[in-house]
N, C-alpha and C positions, 0 to 999 in steps of 0.2 A: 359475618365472617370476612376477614380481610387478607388479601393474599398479594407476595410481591409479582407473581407471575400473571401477565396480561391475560384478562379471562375474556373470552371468547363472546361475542353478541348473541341475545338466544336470537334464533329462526325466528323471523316476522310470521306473523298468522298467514296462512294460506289463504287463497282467492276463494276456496271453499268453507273455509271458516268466516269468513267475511260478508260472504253471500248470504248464510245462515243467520247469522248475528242481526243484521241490517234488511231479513226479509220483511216481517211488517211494516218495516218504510216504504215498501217497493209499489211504484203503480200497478196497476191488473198486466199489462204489456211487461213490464219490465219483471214481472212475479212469473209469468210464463214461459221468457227468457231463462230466469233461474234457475226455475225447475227442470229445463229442458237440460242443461249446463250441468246442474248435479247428480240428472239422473245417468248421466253417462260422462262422470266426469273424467280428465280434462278435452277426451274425445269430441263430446258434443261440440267445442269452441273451434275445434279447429276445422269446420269447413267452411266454406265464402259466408259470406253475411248473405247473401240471398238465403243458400241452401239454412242456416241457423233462422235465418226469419223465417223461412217457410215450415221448418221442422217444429218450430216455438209457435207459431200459427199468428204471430205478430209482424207487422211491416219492417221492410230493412229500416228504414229511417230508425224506428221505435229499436231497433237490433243496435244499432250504432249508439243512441241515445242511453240504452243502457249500459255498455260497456264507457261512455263517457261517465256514465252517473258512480262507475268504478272507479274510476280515476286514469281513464285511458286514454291517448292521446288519440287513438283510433282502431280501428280491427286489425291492421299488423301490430301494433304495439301490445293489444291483447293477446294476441295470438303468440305472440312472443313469450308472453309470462307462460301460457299455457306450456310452452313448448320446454322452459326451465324448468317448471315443474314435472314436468312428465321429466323429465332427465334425471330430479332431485330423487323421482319414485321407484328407478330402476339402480338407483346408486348402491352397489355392493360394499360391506366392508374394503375389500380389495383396492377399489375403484375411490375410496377416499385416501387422501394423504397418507404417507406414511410416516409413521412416528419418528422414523429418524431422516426425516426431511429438515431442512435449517428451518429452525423458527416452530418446530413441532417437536418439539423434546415430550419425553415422557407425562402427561400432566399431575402437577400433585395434588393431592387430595384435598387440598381446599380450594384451587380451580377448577378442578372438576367438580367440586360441590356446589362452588358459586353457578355454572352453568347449570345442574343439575336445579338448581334452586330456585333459578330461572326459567325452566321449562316448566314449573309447578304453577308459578305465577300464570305463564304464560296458556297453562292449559286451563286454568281458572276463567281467565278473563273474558277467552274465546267462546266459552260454551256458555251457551241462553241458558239462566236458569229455570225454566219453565221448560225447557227441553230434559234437564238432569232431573227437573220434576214429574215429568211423563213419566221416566224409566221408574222412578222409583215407587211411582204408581199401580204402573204396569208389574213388577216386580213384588210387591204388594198386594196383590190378589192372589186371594188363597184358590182361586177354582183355576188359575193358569197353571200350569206343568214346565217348569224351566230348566232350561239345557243348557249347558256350559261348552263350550268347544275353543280352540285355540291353533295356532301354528305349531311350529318345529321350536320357536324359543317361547310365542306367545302361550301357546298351551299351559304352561304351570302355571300361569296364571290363571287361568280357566279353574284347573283346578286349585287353588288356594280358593277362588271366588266359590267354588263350589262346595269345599267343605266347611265353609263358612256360614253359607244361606240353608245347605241341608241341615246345620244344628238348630235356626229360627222358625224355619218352615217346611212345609211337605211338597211332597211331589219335584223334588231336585234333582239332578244328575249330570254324570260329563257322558260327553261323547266322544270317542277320537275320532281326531282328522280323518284320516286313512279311511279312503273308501270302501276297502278289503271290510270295515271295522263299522261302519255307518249305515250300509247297505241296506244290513238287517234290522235295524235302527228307525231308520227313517220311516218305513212303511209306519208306522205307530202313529204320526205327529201330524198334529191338524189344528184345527183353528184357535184349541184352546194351547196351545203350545207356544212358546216363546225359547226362541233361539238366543244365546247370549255369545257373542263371540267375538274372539281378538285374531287381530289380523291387522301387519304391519309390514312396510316394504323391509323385502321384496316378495308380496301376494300371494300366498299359495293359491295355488289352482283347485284343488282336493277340499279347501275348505270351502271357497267360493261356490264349488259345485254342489258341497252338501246343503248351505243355503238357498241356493236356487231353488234346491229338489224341495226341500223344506216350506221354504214362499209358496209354492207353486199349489200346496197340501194346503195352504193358509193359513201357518205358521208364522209368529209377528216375528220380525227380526232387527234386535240391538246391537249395533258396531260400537265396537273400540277400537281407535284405529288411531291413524298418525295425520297430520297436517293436509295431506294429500289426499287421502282416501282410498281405502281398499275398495277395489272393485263392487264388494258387496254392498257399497253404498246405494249404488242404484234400486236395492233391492229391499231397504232395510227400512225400518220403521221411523228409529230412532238413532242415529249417530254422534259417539261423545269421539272426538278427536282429542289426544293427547301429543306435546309437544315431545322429542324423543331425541334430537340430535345434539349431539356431546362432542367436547373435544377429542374424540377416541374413534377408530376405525369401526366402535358399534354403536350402534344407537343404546341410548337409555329408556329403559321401560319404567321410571318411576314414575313418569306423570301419568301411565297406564294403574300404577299399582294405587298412585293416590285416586283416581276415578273408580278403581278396586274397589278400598277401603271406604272412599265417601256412601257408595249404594249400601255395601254393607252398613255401617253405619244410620244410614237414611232409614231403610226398612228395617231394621230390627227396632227402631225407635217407634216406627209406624202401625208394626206387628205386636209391639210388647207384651199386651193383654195375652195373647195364645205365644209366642214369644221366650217368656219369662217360664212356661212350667216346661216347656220342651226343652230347656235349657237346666232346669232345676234337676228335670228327669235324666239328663246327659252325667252332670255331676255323680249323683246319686248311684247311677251304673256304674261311673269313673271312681268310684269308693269316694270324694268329696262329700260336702257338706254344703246345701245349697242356701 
């Protein structure tokens, strides 16, 4: 698709998408860095290189050496990215250009698509296949119990992903955000339990916390999330990052919906054997012919 209007560069992969991609290269020192780093990300980086070696349980030297093995000129320059990122993850519609800024006219549908098309690639390339494999593994077992949950915009997608998985397998359902709504919910959910949830800046609080409570029961938990990571990174099993940012005051959730579609996809392929008559059975109710 070719367009005369200047399309927009997508978002380079984040320092956390990067970290993840390239962790089996990493020494034992610079893997315990990393993990320190993602588990409270971009927080963990920002305090002295003493306090990050001490916390990583690795020597500053070995702290500096791996923010070089990033590509960094040194721990302010790291510290720098960290700190644009963290700005990228609080950035509201609002807080982005406005469309009738010079040089931001309305975009039309085939540069927003190129960008859009962009983000797809982009959210591909980033994610370890062997990571997208876990989930679909995980999500493949018939004896787990899977939960769906989402935000204020991400939630429909929760539930599309949801009444998708409840027609291949059993034991499916959503939850809503809203604590008011979870509360009574939650007490149920324990180690056979798998949390499935979308969460995209700017983070709900309300969902972050249902995971928590969730974790804490020993419940596995899978993020969908954005370049950045939602908070529940720290907490979560398995994280698929999708690229979101468009020439438009909103973020795009297509590279969300293609990680959507892919699980879908992956597991009903995986399921098929039991699968296929739960599906025959669905038509069948539906007056169809299976």
């Amino acid at each position: 698709m070719k367009s005369d209007n200047a399309i927009p560069p997508v978002d380079p992969p984040s320092l956390a998408e990067r970290i993840r991609l390239d962790m089996d290269g990493f020494t034992p020192s610079e893997k315990k860095a990393a993990h320190l780093l993602l588990s409270h990300y971009p927080f963990a980086g920002l305090d002295t290189v003493a306090e990050f070696a001490s916390r990583a349980g690795i020597s500053a030297p070995s702290a500096l050496r791996f923010v070089s093995r990033l590509g960094f000129s040194g721990f302010p320059d790291f510290q720098k990215h960290l700190r644009e990122e963290l700005e990228a993850q609080l950035l509201s519609p609002l807080a982005k250009a406005s469309p009738s800024d010079k040089g931001q006219g309305a975009p039309a549908l085939a540069s927003f698509a190129e960008a859009v098309i962009g983000n797809l690639r982009a959210t591909v390339e980033n994610i370890a296949p062997t990571e997208f494999d876990a989930v679909v593994a995980l999500l493949s077992d018939p004896r787990r119990r899977i939960h769906f949950t989402g935000g204020r915009f991400t939630g429909a997608l929760a539930r599309y992903a949801e009444s998708h998985f409840r027609i291949v397998r059993s034991h499916v359902d959503f939850i809503e955000g809203q604590p008011v709504v979870w509360r009574d919910r939650v007490i149920e959910i324990g180690r056979k339990d798998v949390i499935v949830v979308f969460d995209i800046r700017r983070y709900q609080e309300d969902v972050t916390a249902f995971c928590e409570t969730a974790a804490k029961q020993g419940a596995t938990v899978v993020l969908l999330t954005d370049p950045w990571l939602s908070p529940i990174a720290r907490i979560a099993r398995h994280v698929l990052p999708a690229h979101i940012v468009a020439p438009s005051n909103w973020d795009s959730s297509a590279g969300l919906l293609l990680l959507t579609e892919a699980l879908i996809s992956a597991v009903t392929k995986h399921l098929w054997d039991t699968a296929k008559p739960r599906m025959e059975a669905v038509e069948r109710l539906r007056g169809g012919k299976p």
